[in-house]
LOGUTOR-62529 format. One line per field, with one value per residue (C-alpha): x, y, z. Coordinates in steps of 0.25 Angstrom, whole numbers, padded with zeros to 4 digits. Example, Ala and Ser with C-alpha at 12.3 -4.5 7.8 and 13.67 -1.06 7.14 Angstrom:
BEGIN
xx <- c(0049_0055)
yy <- c(-0018_-0004)
zz <- c(0031_0029)
This chain:
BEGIN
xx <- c(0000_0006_0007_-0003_-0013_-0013_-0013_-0025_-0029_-0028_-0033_-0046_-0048_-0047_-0055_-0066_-0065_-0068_-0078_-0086_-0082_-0090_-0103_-0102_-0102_-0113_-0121_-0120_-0125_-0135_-0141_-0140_-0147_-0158_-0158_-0159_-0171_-0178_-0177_-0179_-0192_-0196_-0194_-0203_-0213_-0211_-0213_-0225_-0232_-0229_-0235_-0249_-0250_-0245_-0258_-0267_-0264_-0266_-0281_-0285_-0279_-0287_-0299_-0297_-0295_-0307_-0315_-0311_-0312_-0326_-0330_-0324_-0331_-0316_-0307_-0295_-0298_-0298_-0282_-0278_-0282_-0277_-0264_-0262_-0263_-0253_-0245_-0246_-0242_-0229_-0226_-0228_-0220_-0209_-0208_-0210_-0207_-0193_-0191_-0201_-0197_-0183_-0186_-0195_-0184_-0174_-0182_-0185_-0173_-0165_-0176_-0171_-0158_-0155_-0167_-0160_-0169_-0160_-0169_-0163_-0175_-0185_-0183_-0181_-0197_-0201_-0193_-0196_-0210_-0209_-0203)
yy <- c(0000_0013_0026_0032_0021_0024_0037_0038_0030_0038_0050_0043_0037_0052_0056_0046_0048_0064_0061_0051_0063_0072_0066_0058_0075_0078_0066_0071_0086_0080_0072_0084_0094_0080_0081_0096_0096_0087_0093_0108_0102_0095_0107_0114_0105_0104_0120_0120_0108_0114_0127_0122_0113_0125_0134_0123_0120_0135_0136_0123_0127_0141_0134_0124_0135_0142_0131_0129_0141_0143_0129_0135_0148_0156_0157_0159_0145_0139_0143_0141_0125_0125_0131_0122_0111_0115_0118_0103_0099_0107_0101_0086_0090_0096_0086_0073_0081_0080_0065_0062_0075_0070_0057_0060_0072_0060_0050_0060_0066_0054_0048_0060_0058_0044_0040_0038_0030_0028_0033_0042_0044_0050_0065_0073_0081_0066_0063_0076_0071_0059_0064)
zz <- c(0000_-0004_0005_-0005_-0004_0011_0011_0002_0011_0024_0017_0013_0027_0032_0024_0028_0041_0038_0031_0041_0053_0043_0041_0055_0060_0049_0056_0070_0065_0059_0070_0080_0071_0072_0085_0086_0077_0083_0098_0092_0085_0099_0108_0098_0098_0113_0114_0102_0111_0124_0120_0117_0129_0138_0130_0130_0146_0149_0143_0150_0162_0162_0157_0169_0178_0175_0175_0190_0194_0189_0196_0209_0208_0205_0194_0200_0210_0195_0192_0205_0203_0190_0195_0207_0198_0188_0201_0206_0193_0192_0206_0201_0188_0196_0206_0198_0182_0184_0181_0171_0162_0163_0159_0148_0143_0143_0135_0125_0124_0122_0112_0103_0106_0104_0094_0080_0071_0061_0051_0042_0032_0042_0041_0052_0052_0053_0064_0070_0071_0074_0088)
């Protein structure tokens, strides 16, 4: 074997070896801006779904405070149920919450994390869907 040969050699092995560092890197970019996409579309859709509860909880719990209130013979004794009972339910939430939102953070969280399908065909609206 001449010192040609295996110089040719060595160069085309450098080469390779750039050129699988190169699209390994482009992978990697790749799957973060994946990942990014799909956590920026469910924080919207957290906030957008959030929202509307937060609205819908707000009239029902007027309406229910009312409704109280003119059973009781005073509005104000209406809101002041309503209120204590949003108040017990902060208590059990940040007494018992701490647990069950960690847990259900860490489930999710790592679903979207370490969930790769495989599929390379579905595109990324679909999967974005699909979650």
């Amino acid at each position: 074997m001449s010192i040609n040969n295996l110089t040719n050699h060595i160069d085309e092995l450098n080469s390779n070896a750039q050129a699988y560092i190169e699209s390994t890197l482009e992978y990697y970019k790749l799957d973060v801006f994946k990942k990014a996409t799909k956590t920026s579309a469910a924080v919207a859709r957290f906030l957008v779904v959030g929202s509307i509860f937060l609205l819908f909880l707000a009239f029902i719990s007027v309406g229910f405070s009312i409704l109280i209130g003119k059973s009781l013979g005073s509005l104000s004794y209406g809101f002041f149920i309503v209120g204590g009972v949003y108040f017990l339910l902060f208590l059990l939430v940040l007494i018992f919450g701490k647990a069950f939102f960690s847990k259900l953070l860490l489930k999710k969280m790592s679903k979207s994390a370490f969930n790769d399908s495989g599929d390379e065909d579905e595109s990324l609206e679909e999967e974005l869907y699909n979650n």
